[in-house]
MARSEZA-763374 format. One record per residue (C-alpha): x, y, z. Coordinates in steps of 0.25 Angstrom, whole numbers, plus 5000, padded with zeros to 4 digits. Layout:
N
XYZ;...
END
This chain:
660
497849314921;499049404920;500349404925;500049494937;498849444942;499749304942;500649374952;499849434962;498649304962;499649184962;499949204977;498549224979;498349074972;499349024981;498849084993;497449034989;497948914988;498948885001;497848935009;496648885006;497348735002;498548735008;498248595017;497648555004;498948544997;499848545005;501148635011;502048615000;500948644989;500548774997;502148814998;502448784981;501148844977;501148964983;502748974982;502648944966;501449044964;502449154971;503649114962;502649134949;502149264953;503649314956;504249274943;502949354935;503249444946;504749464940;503849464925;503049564929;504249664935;505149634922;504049664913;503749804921;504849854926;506149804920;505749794906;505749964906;504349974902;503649994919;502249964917;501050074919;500650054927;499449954925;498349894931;497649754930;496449744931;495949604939;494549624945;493649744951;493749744965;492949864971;491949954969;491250044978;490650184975;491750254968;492950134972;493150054961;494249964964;494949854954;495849744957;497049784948;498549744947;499449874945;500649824936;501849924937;503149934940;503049924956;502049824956;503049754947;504049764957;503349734970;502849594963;504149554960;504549584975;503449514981;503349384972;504649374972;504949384988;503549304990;503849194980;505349174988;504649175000;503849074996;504748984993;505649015003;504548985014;504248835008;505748795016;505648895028;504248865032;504148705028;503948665044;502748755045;501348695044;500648805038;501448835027;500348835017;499648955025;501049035026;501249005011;499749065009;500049175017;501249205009;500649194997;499349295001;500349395006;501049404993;499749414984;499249534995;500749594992;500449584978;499049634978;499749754985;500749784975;499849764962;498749844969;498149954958;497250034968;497450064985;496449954987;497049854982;498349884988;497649885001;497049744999;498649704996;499049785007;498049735017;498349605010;499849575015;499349625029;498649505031;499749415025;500649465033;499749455046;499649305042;501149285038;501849365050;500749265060;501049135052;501649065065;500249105072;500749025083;501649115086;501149245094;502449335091;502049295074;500549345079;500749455085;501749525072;500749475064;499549555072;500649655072;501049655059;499549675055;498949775067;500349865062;499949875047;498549885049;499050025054;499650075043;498650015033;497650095040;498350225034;498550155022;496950125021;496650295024;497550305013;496950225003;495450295008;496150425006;496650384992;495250334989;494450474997;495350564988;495650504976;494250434973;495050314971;495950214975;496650154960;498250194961;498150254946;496950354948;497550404965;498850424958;498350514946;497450594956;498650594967;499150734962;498050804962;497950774976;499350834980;499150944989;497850934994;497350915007;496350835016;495450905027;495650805040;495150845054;495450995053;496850965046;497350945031;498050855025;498950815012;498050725005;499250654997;500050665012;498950595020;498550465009;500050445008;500350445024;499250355026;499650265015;501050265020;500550215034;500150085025;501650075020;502050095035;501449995038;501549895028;503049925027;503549945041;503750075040;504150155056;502950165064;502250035057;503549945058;503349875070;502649765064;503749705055;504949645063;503849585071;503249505059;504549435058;503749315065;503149275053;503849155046;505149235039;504649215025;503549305029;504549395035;505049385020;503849395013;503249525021;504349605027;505449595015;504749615003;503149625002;502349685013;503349775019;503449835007;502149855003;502249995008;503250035000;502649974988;501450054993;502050204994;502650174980;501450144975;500950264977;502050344976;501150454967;500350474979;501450484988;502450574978;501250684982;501550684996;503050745000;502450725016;502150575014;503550555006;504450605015;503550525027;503850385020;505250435019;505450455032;504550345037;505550265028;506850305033;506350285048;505950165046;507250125039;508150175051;507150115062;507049985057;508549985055;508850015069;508149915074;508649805065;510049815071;509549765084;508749665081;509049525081;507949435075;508549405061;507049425055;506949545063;508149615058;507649595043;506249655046;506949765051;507849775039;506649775030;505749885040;507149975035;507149935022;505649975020;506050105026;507050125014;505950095003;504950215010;506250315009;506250274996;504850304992;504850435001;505750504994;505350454980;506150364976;504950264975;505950174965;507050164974;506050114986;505549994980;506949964972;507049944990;505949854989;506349764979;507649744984;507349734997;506449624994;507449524989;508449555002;507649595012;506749445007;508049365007;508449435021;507149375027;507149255022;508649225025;508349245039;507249145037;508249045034;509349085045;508049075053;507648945047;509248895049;509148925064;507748855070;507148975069;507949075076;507949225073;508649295081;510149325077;510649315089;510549165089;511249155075;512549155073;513549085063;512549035051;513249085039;514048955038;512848855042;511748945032;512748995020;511649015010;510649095020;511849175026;512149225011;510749255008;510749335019;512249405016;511349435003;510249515009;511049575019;511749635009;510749664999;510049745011;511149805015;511349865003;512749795001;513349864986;514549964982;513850084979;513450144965;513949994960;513249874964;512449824976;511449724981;509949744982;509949844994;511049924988;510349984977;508950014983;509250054996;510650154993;509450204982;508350224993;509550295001;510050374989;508450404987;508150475000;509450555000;509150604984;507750654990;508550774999;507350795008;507550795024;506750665024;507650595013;508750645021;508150585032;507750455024;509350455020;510050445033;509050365039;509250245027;510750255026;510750245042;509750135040;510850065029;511950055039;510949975049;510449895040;511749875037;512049845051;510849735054;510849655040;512349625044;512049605059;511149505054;512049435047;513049425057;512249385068;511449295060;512749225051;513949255058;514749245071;514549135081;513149055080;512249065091;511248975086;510548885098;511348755097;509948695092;509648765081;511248765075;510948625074;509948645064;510448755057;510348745041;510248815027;508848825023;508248735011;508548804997;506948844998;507348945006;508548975001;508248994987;507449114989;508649184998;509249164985;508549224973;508249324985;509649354986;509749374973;508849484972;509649534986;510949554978;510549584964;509049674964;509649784965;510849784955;509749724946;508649834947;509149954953;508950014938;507649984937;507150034952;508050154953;508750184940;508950314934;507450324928;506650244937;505250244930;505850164917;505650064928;504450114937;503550184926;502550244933;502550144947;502950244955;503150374957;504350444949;505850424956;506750474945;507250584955;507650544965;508350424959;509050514950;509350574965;509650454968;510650424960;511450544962;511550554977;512850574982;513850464983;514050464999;512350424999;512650314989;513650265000;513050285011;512150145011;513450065008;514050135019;513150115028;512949965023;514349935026;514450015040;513349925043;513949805040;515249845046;514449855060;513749735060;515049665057;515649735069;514549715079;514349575074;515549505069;516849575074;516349645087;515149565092;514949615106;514749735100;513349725099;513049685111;513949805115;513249925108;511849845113;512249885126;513050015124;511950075117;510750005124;509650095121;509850125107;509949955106;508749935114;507950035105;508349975092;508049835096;506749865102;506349935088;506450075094;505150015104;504150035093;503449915096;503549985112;503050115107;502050055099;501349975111;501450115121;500850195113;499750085104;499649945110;499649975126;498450105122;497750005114;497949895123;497649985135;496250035127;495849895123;495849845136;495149975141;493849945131;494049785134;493949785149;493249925150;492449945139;491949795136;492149725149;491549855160;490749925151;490249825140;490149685146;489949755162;488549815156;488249705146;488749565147;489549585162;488249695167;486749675161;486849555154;487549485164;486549525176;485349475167;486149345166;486149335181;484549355183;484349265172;485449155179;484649175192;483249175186;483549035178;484148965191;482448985194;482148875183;482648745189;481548645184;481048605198;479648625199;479848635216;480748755212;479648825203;478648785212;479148845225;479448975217;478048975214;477748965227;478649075234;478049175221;476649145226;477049165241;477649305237;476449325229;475449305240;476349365249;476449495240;474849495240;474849485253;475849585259;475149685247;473849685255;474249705268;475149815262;473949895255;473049865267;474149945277;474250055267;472850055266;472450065280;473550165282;472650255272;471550245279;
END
């Protein structure tokens, strides 16, 4: 066994084993097995990206074979592990997040009775990300993608007692299912034009397809424009991209390791990953491009918006991280596929250490999430209030400009560099929108932190009692998290987007050496744009919230529409049930209480049926088991006998004498 298939199947073993024996050994046997099997396949993780990526010789890429799966007519499928440079990356990012998680969820969910299950499920989502990621063929990605579906589902509804955790999971999954339903016609399309469905053999055949149309319903279509748009709907979906967002900030009532597990660094991101992936195919499609682009920088500037109002601590973060993925799809739409997941890797250590340190400002206060009810815990929670200055910074893209910065400040002024170095009306676009979204985020990260941290507590007397650091179990991995946070991005910048990026990526993706050479030479007022808006940000966050703290409350009602309309998310969720949920609603009922109750059950089980049960009701009352009962209706059928007999003579005598 090789060191890959170790990595992706030791979250399998663990999950195997917490769920089908998980009362047989115990809590704590479930929580270290499942956790140490995560820590195993992280550090071969880190051997793996070391020997790819960083040793300056990027792998093939190249597949291992483990079994044939499928074979029908001209399918023939095999269950193969693709090893290059991006699947080197994306295992470091999701072993290395999982495996903190982990640990991290030993001290945050010790009360809960079912920890085996949630480590389970924790462990069966992070074998499905990493089926995704090492997938060689669209199948198997699907399998994968379909995969951390279900996890999630599981994840986000762990508190099943709970309706508002039932109905974001049911959420979470009916919204996805949308998109993955573009993302299946994609992958039939791949496989009705391509003859197959292996990533090597599409991608050789992809040019030759460049320019040709498809005949559909009197109309033709771009065949490279129509399999990308639909395999972009999966990304939308799975990432929380505008229009498919809706069911993220609602998934925060899953436990917050799930919240750090799914919606920082793994499933959110699958998207991204995805349209990398197939950058050749997309690269063939300018149309498709600029519509991730501009889906992207949307996106970015929505969910920013509607992070400055909101007031759940978990809330703001998913918010943030619905933003962020808007960042990574600029990235990848105009090219700069290197830069995009440079995004990724970052934004996993902060965005993870974000999550998690709300978990434990969570865990401080009895469970409290709203911000509103906090206040004053920077001196009663030091260690977590650093962890969070951390992230907050390292998201916020806190570094002096051209010199040195944290993680956030490399990969997201590149992403911003990228979009302007592309000098097309949608990178322009893409531009404006992302520096506008810096200066919100800006704004909300340092919001949260005053809020949360400083000023005068507004804890409920109850729960200040109680208030407390969290056990080194879970402050541990806010740590090695932090570390990442602060020093990623100093530490691999040269390898993600230097000046010749395949040394690094080989042939993962598709070629960026432009526009990172673009990059690099934009000029110097769009380097210091980001850091601008980074600190404008911060300066109006420390005005509304620390200097001048009826000022909020002030603009709230000054400006009342705009307030309203940010903090109820633009109304999508409004939107969405006018014109989808009522009609469906409205049509179900119409086929319940129409359709099945009138027509169906009013001829069948309410109509027919139902009137041969009364004759058969009536008839059976006739068989009582008296034989004076029986007797007299023999005696009343022989009276109407002989009565019929008789009044049947006299009859025929009158009509005969008549006829005479």
């Amino acid at each position: 066994m090789n060191i890959y298939t170790l990595i992706v199947f030791l979250p399998l073993l663990g999950f195997l084993v917490a769920g089908l024996f998980g009362r047989a050994i115990g809590a704590k046997a479930s929580e270290y097995l499942t956790s140490g099997l995560l820590l195993i396949s992280a550090a071969l993780s880190w051997v793996v990206f070391y020997q790819i990526g960083l040793s300056g010789n990027p792998a093939g890429p190249k597949s291992i074979l483990l079994l044939h799966w499928l074979t029908s007519g001209n399918l023939n499928l095999s269950w193969s592990i693709r090893v290059d440079t991006l699947t080197a990356v994306m295992l470091v990012v999701v072993t290395s997040v999982s495996s903190l998680v982990h640990v991290y969820s030993i001290g945050y969910m010790h009360h809960d009775p079912h920890r085996q299950r949630f480590f389970a499920y924790l462990s069966l989502f992070t074998f499905a990300m990493l089926m995704l990621v090492t997938a060689d063929n669209f199948m198997q990605m699907f399998f994968g993608w379909e995969g951390v579906g279900l996890a999630s589902y599981l994840l986000i509804g762990f508190w099943y007692h709970k309706p508002a955790a039932n109905a974001a999971a049911i959420k979470a999954f009916v919204v996805n299912r949308v998109g993955d339903f573009g993302f299946a016609l994609g992958i039939f399309a791949i496989f009705f034009v391509f003859g197959s469905m292996d990533f090597d053999t599409v991608f050789a055949a992809a040019k030759a397809q460049q320019g040709m149309t498809m005949h559909f319903l009197s109309w033709e279509f771009d065949v490279m424009t129509v399999i990308c748009l639909l395999l972009f709907m999966g990304a939308m979906g799975k990432s929380a991209q505008l229009l498919l967002h809706t069911w993220l900030p609602d998934a925060m009532e899953g436990p917050t390791p799930v919240s750090a597990l799914i919606h920082a660094a793994t499933m959110v991101t699958a998207g991204v990953f995805m349209v990398a992936r197939l950058s050749p195919l997309f690269e063939l499609s300018p149309t498709a491009l600029w519509v991730v682009t501009f889906i992207g920088a949307s996106t970015a500037i929505f969910a920013a918006t509607v992070g400055v109002t909101q007031n759940d601590i978990k809330r703001v973060v998913a918010y943030s991280t619905c933003s962020q993925l808007g960042y990574m799809f600029v990235a990848l739409g105009v090219g700069a596929y290197g830069a995009g997941i440079f995004h990724l890797f970052t934004h996993a250590f902060f965005k993870a250490l974000l999550f998690l340190g709300s978990g434990a400002v969570i865990h401080a206060v009895s469970d409290e999430q709203d911000m509103r009810k906090m206040g004053g815990l920077a001196k009663k929670i030091p260690y977590t209030y650093a962890m969070m200055i951390i992230g907050t910074i390292a998201l916020t893209g806190v570094g002096i400009p051209t010199i040195i910065g944290t993680a956030g400040f490399y990969s997201k002024d590149a992403i911003i560099e990228s979009a302007f170095a592309a000098h097309s009306w949608v990178g322009n676009y893409a531009f404006w929108m992302t520096v506008a979204a810096a200066f919100l985020t800006s704004f909300y990260s340092w919001r949260l932190i005053f809020m949360t941290f400083h000023g005068p507590s507004r804890v409920d007397e109850e729960a200040a009692k109680h208030i407390h650091e969290s056990p080194n179990v879970m402050l541990i991995p806010l740590y090695l998290l932090a570390v990442g946070a602060l020093a990623a991005g100093f530490i691999f910048k040269g390898y993600f987007i230097g000046d010749d990026p395949a040394l690094f990526w080989g042939s993962s993706i598709s070629d960026t050496k432009d526009i990172v050479a673009a990059m690099h030479h934009v000029p110097m007022w769009v380097k210091l744009s980001p850091f601008v808006m980074m600190v404008g940000g911060f300066f109006l966050a420390w005005l509304f919230y620390i200097q001048f703290t009826k000022l909020p409350a002030l603009f709230a009602r000054i400006f009342r529409p705009i307030y309203l309309f940010s903090y109820n998310k633009w109304y999508f969720d409004e939107l969405y049930n006018l014109i989808f949920i009522r009609p469906a609603m409205w049509l179900g009922r119409l086929f319940w209480k129409g359709g099945d109750g009138k027509i169906i059950d009013g001829l069948g089980p309410d109509g027919i049926a139902a009137r041969v049960l009364d004759i058969t009701k009536g008839a059976s009352r006739m068989q009582t088991g008296y034989v004076y009962h029986y007797a007299f209706v023999m005696l009343i059928g022989l009276a109407a006998i002989i009565s019929w007999f008789m009044f049947g003579d006299i009859t025929s005598g009158t009509i005969a004498g008549g006829i005479k």
